[in-house]
TORPADO-53724 format. One record per residue (C-alpha): x negated, z negated, y negated. Coordinates in steps of 0.02 Angstrom, whole numbers, plus 50000, padded with zeros to 5 digits. Last residue first. Example, Ala and Ser with C-alpha at 12.3 -4.5 7.8 and 13.67 -1.06 7.14 Angstrom:
@c1:49316	c3:49643	c2:50053
@c1:49385	c3:49610	c2:50225
end
This chain:
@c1:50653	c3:49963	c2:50053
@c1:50814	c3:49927	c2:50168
@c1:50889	c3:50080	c2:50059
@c1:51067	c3:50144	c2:50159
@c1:51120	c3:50324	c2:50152
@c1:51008	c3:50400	c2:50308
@c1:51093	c3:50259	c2:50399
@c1:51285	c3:50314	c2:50364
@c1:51230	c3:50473	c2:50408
@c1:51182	c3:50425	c2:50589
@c1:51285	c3:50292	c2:50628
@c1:51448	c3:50408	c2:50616
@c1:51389	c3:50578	c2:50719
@c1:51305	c3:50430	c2:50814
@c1:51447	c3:50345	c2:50886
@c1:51546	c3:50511	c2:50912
@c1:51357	c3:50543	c2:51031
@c1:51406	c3:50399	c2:51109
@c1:51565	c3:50399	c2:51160
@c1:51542	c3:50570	c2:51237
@c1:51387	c3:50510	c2:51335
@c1:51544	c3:50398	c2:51408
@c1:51518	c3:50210	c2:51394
@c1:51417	c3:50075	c2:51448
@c1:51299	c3:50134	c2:51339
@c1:51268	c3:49970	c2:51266
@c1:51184	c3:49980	c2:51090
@c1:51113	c3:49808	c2:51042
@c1:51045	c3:49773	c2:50836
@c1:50890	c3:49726	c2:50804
@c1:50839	c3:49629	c2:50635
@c1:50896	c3:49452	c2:50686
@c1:50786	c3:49458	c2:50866
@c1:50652	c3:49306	c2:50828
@c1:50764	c3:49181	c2:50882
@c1:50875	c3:49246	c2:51001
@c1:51029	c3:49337	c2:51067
@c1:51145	c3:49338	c2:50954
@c1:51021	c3:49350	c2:50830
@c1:51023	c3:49541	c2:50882
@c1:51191	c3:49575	c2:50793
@c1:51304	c3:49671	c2:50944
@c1:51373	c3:49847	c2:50899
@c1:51533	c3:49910	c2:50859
@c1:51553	c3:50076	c2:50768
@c1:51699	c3:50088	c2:50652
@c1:51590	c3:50173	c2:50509
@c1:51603	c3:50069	c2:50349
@c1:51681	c3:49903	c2:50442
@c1:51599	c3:49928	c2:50596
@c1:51422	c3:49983	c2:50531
@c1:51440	c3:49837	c2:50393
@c1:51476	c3:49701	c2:50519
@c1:51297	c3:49772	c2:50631
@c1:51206	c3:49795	c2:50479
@c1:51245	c3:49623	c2:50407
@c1:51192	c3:49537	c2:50570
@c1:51051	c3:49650	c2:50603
@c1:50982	c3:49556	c2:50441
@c1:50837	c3:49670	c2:50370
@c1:50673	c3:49585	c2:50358
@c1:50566	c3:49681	c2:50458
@c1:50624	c3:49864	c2:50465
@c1:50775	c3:49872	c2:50591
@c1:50722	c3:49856	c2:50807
@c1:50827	c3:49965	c2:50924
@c1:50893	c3:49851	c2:51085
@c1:50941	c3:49961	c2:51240
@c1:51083	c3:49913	c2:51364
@c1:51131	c3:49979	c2:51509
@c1:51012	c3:49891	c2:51649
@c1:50852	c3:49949	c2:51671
@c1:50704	c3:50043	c2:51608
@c1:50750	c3:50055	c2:51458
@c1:50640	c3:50191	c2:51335
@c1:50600	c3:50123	c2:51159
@c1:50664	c3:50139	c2:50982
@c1:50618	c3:50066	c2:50800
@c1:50791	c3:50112	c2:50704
@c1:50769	c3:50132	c2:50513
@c1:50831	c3:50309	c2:50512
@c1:50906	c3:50388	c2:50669
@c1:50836	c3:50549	c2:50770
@c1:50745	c3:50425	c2:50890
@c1:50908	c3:50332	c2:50917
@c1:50991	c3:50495	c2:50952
@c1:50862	c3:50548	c2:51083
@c1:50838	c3:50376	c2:51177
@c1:51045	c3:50370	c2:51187
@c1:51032	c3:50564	c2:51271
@c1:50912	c3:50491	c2:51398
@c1:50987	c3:50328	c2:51419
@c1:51160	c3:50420	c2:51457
@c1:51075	c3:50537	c2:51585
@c1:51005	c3:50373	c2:51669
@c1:51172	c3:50265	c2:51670
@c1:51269	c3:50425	c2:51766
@c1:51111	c3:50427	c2:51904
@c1:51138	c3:50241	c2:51928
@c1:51319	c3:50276	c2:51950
@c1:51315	c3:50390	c2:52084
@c1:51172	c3:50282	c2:52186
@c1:51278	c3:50122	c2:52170
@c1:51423	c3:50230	c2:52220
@c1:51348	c3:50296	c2:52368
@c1:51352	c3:50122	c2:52442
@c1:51468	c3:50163	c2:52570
@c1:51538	c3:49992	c2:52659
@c1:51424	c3:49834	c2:52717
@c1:51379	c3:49758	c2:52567
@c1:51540	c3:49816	c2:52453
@c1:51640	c3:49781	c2:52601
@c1:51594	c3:49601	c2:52598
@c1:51615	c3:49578	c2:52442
@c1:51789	c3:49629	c2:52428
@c1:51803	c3:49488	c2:52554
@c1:51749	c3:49373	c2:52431
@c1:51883	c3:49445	c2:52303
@c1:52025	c3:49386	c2:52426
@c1:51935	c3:49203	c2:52399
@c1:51902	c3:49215	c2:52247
@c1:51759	c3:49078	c2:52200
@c1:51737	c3:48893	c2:52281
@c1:51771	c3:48733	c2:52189
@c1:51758	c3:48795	c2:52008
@c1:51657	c3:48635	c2:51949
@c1:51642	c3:48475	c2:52055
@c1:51614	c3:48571	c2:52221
@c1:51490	c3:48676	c2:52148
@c1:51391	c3:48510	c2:52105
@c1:51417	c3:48478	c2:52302
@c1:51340	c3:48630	c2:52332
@c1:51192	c3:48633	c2:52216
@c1:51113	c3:48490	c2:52320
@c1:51151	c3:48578	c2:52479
@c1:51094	c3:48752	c2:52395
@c1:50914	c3:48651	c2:52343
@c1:50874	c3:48576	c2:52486
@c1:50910	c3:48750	c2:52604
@c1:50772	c3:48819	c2:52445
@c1:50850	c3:48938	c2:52319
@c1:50995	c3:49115	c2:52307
@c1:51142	c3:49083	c2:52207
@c1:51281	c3:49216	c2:52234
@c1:51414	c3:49271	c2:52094
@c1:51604	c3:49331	c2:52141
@c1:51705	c3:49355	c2:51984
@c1:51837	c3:49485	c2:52003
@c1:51840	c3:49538	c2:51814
@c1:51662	c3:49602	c2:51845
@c1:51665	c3:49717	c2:51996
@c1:51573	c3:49866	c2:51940
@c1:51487	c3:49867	c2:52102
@c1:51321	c3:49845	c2:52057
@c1:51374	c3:49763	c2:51878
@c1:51495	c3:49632	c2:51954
@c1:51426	c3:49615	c2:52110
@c1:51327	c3:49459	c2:52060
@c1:51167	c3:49391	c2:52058
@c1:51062	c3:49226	c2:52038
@c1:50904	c3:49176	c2:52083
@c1:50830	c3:49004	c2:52102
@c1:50643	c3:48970	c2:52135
@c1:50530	c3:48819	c2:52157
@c1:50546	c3:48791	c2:52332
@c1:50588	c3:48974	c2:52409
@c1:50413	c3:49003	c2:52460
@c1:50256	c3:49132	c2:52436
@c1:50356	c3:49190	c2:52296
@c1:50354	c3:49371	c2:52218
@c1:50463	c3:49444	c2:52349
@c1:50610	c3:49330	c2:52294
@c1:50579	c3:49337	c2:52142
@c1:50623	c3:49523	c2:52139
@c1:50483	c3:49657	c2:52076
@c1:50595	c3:49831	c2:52056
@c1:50469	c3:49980	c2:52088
@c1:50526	c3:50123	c2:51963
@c1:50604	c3:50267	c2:52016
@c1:50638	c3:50326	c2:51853
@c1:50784	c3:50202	c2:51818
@c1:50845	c3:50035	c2:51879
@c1:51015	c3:49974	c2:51884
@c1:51029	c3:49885	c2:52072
@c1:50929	c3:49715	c2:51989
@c1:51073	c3:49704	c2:51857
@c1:51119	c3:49527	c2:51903
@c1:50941	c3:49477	c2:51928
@c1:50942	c3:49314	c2:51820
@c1:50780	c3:49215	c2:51877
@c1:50745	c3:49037	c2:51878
@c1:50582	c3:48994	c2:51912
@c1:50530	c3:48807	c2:51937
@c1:50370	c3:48696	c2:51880
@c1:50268	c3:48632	c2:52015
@c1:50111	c3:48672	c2:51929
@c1:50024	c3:48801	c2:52064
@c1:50234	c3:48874	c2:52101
@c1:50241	c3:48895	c2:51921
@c1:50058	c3:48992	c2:51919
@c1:50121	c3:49097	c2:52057
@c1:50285	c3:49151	c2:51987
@c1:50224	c3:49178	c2:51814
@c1:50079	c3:49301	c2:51913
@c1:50212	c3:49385	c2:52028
@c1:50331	c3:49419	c2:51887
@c1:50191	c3:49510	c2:51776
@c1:50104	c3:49602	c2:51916
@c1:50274	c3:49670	c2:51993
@c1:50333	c3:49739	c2:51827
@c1:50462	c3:49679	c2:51715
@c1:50617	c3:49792	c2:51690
@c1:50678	c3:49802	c2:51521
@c1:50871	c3:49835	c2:51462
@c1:50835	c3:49742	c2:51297
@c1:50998	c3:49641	c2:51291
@c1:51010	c3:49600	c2:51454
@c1:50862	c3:49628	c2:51529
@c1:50832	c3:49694	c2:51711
@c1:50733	c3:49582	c2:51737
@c1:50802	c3:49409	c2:51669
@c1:50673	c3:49247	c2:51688
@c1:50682	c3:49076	c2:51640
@c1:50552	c3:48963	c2:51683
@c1:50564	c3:48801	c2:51719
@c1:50518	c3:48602	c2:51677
@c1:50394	c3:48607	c2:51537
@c1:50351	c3:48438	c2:51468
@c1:50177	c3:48434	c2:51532
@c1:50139	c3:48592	c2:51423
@c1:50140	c3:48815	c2:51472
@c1:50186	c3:48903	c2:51331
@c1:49986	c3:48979	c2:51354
@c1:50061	c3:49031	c2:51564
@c1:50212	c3:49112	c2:51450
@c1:50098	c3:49202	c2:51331
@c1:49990	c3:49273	c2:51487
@c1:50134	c3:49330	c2:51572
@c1:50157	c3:49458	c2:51427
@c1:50349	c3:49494	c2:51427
@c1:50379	c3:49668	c2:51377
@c1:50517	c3:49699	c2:51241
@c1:50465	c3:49900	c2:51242
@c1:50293	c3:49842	c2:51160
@c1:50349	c3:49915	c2:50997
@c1:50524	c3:49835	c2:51030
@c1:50449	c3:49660	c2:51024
@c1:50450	c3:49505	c2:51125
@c1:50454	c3:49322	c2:51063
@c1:50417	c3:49186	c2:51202
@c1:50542	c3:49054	c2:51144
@c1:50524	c3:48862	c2:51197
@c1:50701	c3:48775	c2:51203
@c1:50735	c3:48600	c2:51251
@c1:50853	c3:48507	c2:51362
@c1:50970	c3:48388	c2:51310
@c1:51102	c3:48449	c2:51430
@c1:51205	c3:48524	c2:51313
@c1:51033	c3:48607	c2:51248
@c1:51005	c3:48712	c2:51435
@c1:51164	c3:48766	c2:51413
@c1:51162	c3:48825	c2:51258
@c1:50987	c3:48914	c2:51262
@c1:51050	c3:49016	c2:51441
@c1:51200	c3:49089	c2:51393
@c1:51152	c3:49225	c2:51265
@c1:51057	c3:49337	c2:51369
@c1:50859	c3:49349	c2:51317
@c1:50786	c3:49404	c2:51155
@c1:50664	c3:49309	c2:51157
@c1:50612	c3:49249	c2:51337
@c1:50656	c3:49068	c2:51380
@c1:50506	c3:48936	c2:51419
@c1:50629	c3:48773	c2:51468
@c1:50564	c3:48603	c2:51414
@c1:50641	c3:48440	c2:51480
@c1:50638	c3:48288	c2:51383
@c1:50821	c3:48267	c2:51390
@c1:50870	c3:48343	c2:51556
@c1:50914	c3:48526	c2:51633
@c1:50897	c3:48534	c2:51786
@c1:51079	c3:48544	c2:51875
@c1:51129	c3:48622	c2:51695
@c1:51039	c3:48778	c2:51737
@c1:51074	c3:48828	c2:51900
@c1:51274	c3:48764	c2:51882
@c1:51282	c3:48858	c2:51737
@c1:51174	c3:49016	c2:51803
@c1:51272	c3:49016	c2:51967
@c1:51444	c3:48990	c2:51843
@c1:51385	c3:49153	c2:51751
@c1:51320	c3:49258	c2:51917
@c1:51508	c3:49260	c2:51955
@c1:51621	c3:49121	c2:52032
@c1:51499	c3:49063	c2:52155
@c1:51438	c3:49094	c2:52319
@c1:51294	c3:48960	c2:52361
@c1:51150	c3:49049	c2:52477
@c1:50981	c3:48984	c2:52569
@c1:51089	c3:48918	c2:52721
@c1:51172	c3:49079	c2:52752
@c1:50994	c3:49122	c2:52800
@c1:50855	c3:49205	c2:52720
@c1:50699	c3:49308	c2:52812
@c1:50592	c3:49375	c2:52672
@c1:50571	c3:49571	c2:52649
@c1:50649	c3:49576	c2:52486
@c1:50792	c3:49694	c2:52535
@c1:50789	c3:49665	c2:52715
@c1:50792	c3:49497	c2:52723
@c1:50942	c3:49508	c2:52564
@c1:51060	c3:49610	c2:52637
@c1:51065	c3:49520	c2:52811
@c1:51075	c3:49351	c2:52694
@c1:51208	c3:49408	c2:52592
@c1:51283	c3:49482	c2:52738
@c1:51295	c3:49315	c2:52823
@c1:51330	c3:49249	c2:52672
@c1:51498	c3:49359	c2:52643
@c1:51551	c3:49324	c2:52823
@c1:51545	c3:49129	c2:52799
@c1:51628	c3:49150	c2:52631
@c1:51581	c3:49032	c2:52511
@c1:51474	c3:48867	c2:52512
@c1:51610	c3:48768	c2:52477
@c1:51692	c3:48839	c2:52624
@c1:51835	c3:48958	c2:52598
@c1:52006	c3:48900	c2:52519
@c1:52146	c3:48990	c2:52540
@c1:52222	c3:49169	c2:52493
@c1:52178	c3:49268	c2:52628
@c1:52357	c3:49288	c2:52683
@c1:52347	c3:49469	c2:52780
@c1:52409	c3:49573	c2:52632
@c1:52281	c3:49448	c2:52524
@c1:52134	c3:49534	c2:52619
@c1:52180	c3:49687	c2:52645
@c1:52198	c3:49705	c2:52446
@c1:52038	c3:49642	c2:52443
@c1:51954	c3:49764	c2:52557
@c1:52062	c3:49908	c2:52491
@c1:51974	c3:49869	c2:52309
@c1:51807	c3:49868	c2:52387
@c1:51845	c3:50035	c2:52475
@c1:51902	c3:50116	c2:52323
@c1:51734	c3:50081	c2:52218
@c1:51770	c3:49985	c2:52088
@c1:51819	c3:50077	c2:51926
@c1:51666	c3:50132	c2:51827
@c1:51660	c3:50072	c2:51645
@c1:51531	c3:49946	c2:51711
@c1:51535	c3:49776	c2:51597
@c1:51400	c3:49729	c2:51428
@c1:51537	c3:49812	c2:51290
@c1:51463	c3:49822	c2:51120
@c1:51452	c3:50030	c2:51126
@c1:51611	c3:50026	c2:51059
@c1:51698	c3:50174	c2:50957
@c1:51841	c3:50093	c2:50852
@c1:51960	c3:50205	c2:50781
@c1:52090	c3:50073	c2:50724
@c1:52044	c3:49900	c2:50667
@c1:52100	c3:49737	c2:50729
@c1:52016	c3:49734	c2:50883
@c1:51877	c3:49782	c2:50813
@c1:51859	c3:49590	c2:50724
@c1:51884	c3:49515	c2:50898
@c1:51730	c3:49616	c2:50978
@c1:51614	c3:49587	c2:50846
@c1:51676	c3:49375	c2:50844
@c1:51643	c3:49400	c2:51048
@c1:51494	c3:49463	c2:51063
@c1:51401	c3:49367	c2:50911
@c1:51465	c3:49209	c2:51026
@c1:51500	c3:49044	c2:50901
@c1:51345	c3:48954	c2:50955
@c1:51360	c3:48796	c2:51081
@c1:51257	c3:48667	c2:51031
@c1:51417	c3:48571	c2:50963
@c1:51489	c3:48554	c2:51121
@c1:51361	c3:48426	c2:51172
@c1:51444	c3:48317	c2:51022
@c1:51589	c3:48305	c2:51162
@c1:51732	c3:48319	c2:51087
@c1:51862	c3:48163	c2:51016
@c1:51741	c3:48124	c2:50882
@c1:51780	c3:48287	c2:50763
@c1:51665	c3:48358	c2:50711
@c1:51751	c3:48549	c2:50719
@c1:51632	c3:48686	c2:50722
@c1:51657	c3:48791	c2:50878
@c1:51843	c3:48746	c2:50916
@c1:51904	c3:48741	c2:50747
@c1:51837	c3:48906	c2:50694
@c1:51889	c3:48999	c2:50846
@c1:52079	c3:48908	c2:50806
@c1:52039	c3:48967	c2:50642
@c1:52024	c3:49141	c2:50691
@c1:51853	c3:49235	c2:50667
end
């Protein structure tokens, strides 16, 4: 980590906001950093698409700043990317929306911000999966907020029992956070689980707030169980989304926020305080992503299945790794033998092997002896991963 890093994430001094200091130094980004400096790096570390975006998309935007797009939209967004945002949606989850029910945002990660911190109070409890993305602890503790884990486990393929979270359940709890598809673990929670949580939140007025940005990347055939067909009601819900995994769209940061008419006109002005409104040119993108040839969804779900497969196989074949089949997403989450620090593995494997994975206590509690594997990346890239991860495993003694 570079001392500016260093002085940033740890400094005491007065002039920052002490909030600041519940921010963690990011596991992603100190692995990432550290390969950068090294030669022969294999990464399967990397949580974006390594599909370009789909030609069409790209033509959209380009269209769009060729004929002077380039202003501000409404602070709501785009008023032809909500309407298909809402067209998309009613038909998706079976629930009429309107333009109304939508905030466009710059990417799912300012949605979740402005999601999160709009709740979040001192006092206020928030019942977070473990593991579960890295963004949503820290922001909920800037704002005072407090933290109650629901541990999950790789034996159980990182399934959230609904009955744990409805026993997590106090008078100080304020919301619910939910991710399905999982980032890190790659599961997909089924119908019964999100639709009970969602009922007995809606029965004690408590809110849901769901991260579906990977809600297109599901394997198998399996039945995807949105929030938004779970609830009887928009009122205590908000999900977020993005294109930036569907569409591989990342670096052009255009997030939605999906909750109650009351809730997006609240949200708005905070919106307005923060990033304004998202890309404009980018928005437009959007809109041919929704209403263009969505073949390439289809294409590269069907590319992220073959590499689970073959990433299932070679984690099965490895010593010390406690595997699982993902349902969703493109990530998968291998548990070490109880005790060993993923952390140490995950620095040793890059330094000793040049493989770069993510330490699991970057992403919770009760995670510190799991490591994530992203396979992000070619089925090539992974199997040179494992010709190195492999021996180097059957060497080590975590006895």
């Amino acid at each position: 980590m570079s001392r500016l890093d260093f002085d940033f994430y740890e400094s005491e001094d007065p002039v920052w906001n002490p909030a600041l200091l519940t921010i963690p130094v990011p596991g992603i980004r100190k692995m990432v950093n550290m390969a950068a400096s090294m030669e022969d790096v294999i990464h399967l570390s990397i949580g974006q698409p390594d599909a370009p975006t789909p030609p069409h998309v790209v033509q959209a935007t380009v269209d769009a700043l060729n004929a002077g797009q380039t202003g501000y939209t409404m602070d709501a967004g785009l008023p032809e990317l909500l309407d298909a945002l809402a067209e998309y949606y009613s038909e998706r989850g079976g629930r009429a929306l309107t333009p109304e029910n939508i905030l466009i945002t710059s990417g799912a990660t300012e949605a979740i911000y402005l999601a999160l911190t709009a709740v979040s109070a001192p006092g206020r409890e928030f019942i977070v999966p473990d593991p579960s993305f890295m963004l949503y602890a820290p922001l909920i503790r800037m704002n005072g907020g407090e933290v109650k884990y629901i541990p999950t486990r790789a034996e159980n393929n990182h399934q959230l029992d609904p009955q744990e979270v409805i026993d997590a359940i106090d008078t100080n709890t304020h919301a619910i956070i939910l991710n399905s598809p999982s980032n890190p673990t790659g599961t997909v929670y089924p119908r019964e689980t999100v639709e009970t949580i969602v009922q007995e939140a809606a029965y004690r007025g408590i809110y849901v707030i769901s991260d579906e940005v990977y809600d297109h990347l599901i394997y198998d055939d399996r039945d995807y169980a949105s929030v938004l067909s779970c609830c009887s009601d928009l009122d205590h819900v908000m999900v977020t989304s993005s294109f930036s995994k569907t569409f591989s769209m990342a670096g052009m940061r255009v997030g939605w926020l999906i909750a109650s008419q009351g809730a997006i006109r609240k949200l708005r002005r905070y919106h307005m305080f923060t990033t304004t409104v998202a890309n404009t040119p980018c928005q437009w993108g959007g809109v041919a992503a929704l209403k263009g040839d969505r073949r390439f969804v289809a294409d590269t779900v069907a590319t992220y299945r073959k590499r689970r497969n073959r990433l299932v196989e070679l984690v099965d074949e490895t010593p010390f790794l406690e595997g699982y089949v993902p349902e969703g997403a493109f990530y998968m989450f291998p548990a070490l033998p109880e005790g060993v620090n993923g952390n140490n593995v995950a620095l040793r494997l890059l330094r000793e092997t040049g493989v770069c994975t993510i330490a699991g206590d970057t992403f919770g509690e009760s995670s510190r002896n799991a490591l994530r594997f992203s396979y992000a990346t070619s089925i090539e890239n992974i199997e040179r991963a494992f010709e190195r991860i492999i021996p180097w495993m059957e060497k080590q003694d975590f006895g």
